[in-house]
C-alpha positions, 0 to 999 in steps of 0.5 A: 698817466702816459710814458712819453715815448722816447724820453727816457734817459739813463741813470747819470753815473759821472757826477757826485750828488749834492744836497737839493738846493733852493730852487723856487720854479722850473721852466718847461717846454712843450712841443705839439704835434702838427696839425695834420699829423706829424709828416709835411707833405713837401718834405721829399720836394723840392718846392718851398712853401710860404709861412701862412700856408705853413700855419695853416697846413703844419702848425698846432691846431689852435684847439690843441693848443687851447686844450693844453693851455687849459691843462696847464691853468688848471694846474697853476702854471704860468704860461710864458711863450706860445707860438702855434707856427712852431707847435711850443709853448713853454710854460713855469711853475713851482720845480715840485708842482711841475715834476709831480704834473709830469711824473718826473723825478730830478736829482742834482750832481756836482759836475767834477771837472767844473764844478758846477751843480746840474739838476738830472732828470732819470727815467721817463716823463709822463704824460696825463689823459689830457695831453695824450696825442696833443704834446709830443716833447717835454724839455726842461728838467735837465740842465746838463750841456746837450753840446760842446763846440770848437777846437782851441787856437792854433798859430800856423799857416792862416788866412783870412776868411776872404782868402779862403773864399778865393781859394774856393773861388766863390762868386763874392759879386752880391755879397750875400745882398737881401739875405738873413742868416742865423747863427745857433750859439749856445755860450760866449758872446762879442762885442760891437767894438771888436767887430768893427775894428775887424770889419775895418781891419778887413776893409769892409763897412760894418756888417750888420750883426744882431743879438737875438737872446732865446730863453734869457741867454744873452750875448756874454763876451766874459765867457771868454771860453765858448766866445770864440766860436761866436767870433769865428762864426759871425766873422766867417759869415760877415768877412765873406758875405757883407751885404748879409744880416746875421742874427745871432740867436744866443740860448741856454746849453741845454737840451730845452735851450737847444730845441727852443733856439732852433724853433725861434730861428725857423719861426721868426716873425721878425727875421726870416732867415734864408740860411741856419748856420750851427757849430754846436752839436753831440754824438747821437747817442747823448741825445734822447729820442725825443729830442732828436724827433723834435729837432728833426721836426724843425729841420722839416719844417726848415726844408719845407720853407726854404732854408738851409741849413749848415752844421760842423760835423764835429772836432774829434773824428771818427770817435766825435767825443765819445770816448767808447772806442766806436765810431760816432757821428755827430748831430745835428749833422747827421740828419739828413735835412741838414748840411753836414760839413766836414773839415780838411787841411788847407795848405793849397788845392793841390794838397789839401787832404783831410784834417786830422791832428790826431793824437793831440789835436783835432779832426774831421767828423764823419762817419754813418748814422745810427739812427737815419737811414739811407736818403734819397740822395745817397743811394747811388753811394754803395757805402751808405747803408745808413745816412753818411756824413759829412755831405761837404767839406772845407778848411779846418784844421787850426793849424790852417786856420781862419783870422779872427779878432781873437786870433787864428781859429780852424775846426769844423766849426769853421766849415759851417758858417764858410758854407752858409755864407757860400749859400748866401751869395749863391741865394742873392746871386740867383734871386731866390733861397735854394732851401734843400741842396742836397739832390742838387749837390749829390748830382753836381761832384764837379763841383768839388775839390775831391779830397783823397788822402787822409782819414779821421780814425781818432781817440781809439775809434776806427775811422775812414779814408778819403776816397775818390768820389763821395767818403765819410771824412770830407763828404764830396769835399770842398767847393767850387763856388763858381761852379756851384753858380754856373750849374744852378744857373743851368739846372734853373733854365 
């Protein structure tokens, strides 16, 4: 058998081990590399491609997913879900059958501030001769959460999600019309009642809001804990752009769950989306080289067809959580086919600065990749010598915060769905998805409220200052919607 390359993960020291539960059958999945290998020509462009030249072109090649299907049926396992446009299959079968198939050893630990038991793969996975050049991911033996979320409620200065738009001076006219925005959710849920009550309360008609469940996650409102980033992201985006449709794809916290919602929002044969909005991620690090190649991979493929993506840079600064004393940042924020964006302080433009509450509270992530090197269009920047975040900003701070029907919420969770419903009424206005930005974005700085007072040094870490110009706290900071809208215009004659 054959070491996958970059799945290797580090002996867990933090739990207590338990005695093996009963547990039948585990679930898998595999991703495949593309059919002409595993870089999209378009990537470095700035021209969308349609879904079935994407097929054709950057799919699974059919006779690799044949090759591997037969594998798996030889082995007795039971196929649940192919899709050869995103290069998954996943696939069940008894825990011992499919570890010995993979050369995978699990154990399970006891989680000591929760309680709860999580099944742990150590080591590397294997891969038989078959598979070899065929499957370059395998998810699915660990359970442990990949992502953690937002910063809890705060009772200060507040605004409406409107009235941060306005502050903003968003173009609100198309009211995000035609487009379809998705939202990454890894726990908590809403309902129906309490959106409409909030759309009424905002004087707005009902916006239309679907649950998609990805890997047998539903919408789960008794969670009552991970519900209020649900809420404060659907009703950033609905408050803001109306007219939208947003699909709110629900998924197991798990390395696996987090792969397989992100390739079900790109390659939805039912909701196309225009624009990804996710508030959920960790410190680079906690992630493991594989998973990290195939969530790229997705943002690759996202690029090449025309969405964009926006994701929080994290609630606890320079450190992001990881309680080491270095600075961190975070992913999916940090790569660079993704939208990073930062939080400030919002009591007014004039003295909006960057959030951080530090010690107690929370801040602005950001900070330089450890993984990705300098792209294109940060070049020009002389302090990234590796890929900067955030690329944005916007409100964040709790104590800033936004209404929602659970109360006054803020953190860069916030800054996300603010942005992407930004692109939305951007899309709508202009008629067409703008799909990768970030050229544009870092050619345009007039279009930014520039943020130069605060920092996000946090939790022990060294963090950085707001500067003039682009900085590692609020990237090129908040927007001028407006602007925005009359330089694309103009970039577009």
């Amino acid at each position: 058998m054959i070491e996958l390359p970059g799945s290797f993960k580090a002996p867990y020291a933090k739990g207590v081990p338990v005695a093996h539960p009963t547990e039948d059958n585990i679930t898998i999945l595999l991703t495949l590399n593309r059919t002409h290998g595993n870089k999209i020509a378009h990537a470095e462009t700035s021209e969308n491609i349609s879904r079935g030249k994407f097929l054709e072109h950057y799919g699974a090649n059919p006779s690799d997913v044949a090759s591997v299907l037969h594998y798996l049926d030889t082995k007795g396992f039971v196929i649940q879900k192919v899709n050869v446009q995103a290069r998954v299959i996943k696939f069940s079968g008894p825990l011992d059958a499919v570890c010995k198939a993979f050369g995978v050893k699990v154990s399970y630990y006891g989680d000591p501030k929760t309680g709860l038991v999580h099944r742990v793969r150590e080591g590397s996975i294997f891969i038989s001769e078959e598979l070899n050049g065929l499957v370059s991911g395998v998810f699915g033996f660990d359970d442990r959460p990949i992502a953690h979320k937002i910063r809890p409620h705060s009772e200060n200065q507040s605004y409406s999600p409107e009235q941060v738009a306005s502050i903003y001076s968003f173009p609100m006219t198309s009211k995000g019309k035609g487009q379809v925005i998705g939202i990454l959710e890894l726990g908590g849920g809403y309902k129906d009642k309490d959106l409409e009550e909030y759309w009424k309360k905002q004087n707005l008609s009902n916006v239309k809001v679907i649950a998609y469940d990805v890997d047998g996650a539903q919408s789960n409102p008794s969670d009552t804990e991970s519900s209020g980033e649900v809420i404060l992201d659907i009703e950033v985006i609905g408050a803001i752009a109306p007219a939208a449709t947003v699909v709110v794809f629900f998924a197991p916290n798990t390395d696996a769950g987090y792969i397989d919602c992100l390739s079900t929002m790109i390659h939805n044969p039912t909701y196309k989306i225009n624009i990804g909005s996710i508030s959920w991620g960790s410190y680079e690090s906690a992630w493991t080289s594989q998973s990290l190649s195939a969530i790229n991979s997705f943002f690759e493929d996202a690029k090449a067809l025309g969405i964009t993506f926006c994701a929080a840079s994290g609630d606890n600064g320079a450190d992001d959580g990881a309680g080491d004393g270095s600075p961190h940042v975070d992913f999916p924020a940090s790569n660079p086919y993704v939208l990073g964006c930062g939080g400030t302080t919002l009591t007014s433009l004039e003295q909006e600065k960057v959030w951080n509450e530090s010690p107690d509270g929370g801040a602005s992530g950001g900070g330089f990749s450890s993984i990705y090197g300098t792209p294109d269009y940060q070049k020009s920047i002389p302090a990234c010598k590796m890929r900067g975040v955030p690329d944005v900003a916007g409100n964040a701070d709790p104590e800033t915060g936004y209404e929602t029907s659970l109360g006054v919420i803020g953190g860069t969770s916030a800054v996300a769905p603010l942005w992407s419903a930004l692109i939305a009424l951007l899309n709508a206005q202009l008629g067409k998805s703008l799909g990768f930005l970030h050229t544009f974005l870092y050619a345009n700085p007039s279009a930014f409220h520039d943020i130069t007072e605060g920092n996000n040094t946090y939790g022990g870490a060294q963090g950085y200052s707001a500067t003039p110009g682009w900085d590692a706290c609020t990237g090129l900071g908040s927007p001028n919607g407006e602007k925005l809208l009359a330089l694309l215009k103009e970039s577009t004659k």
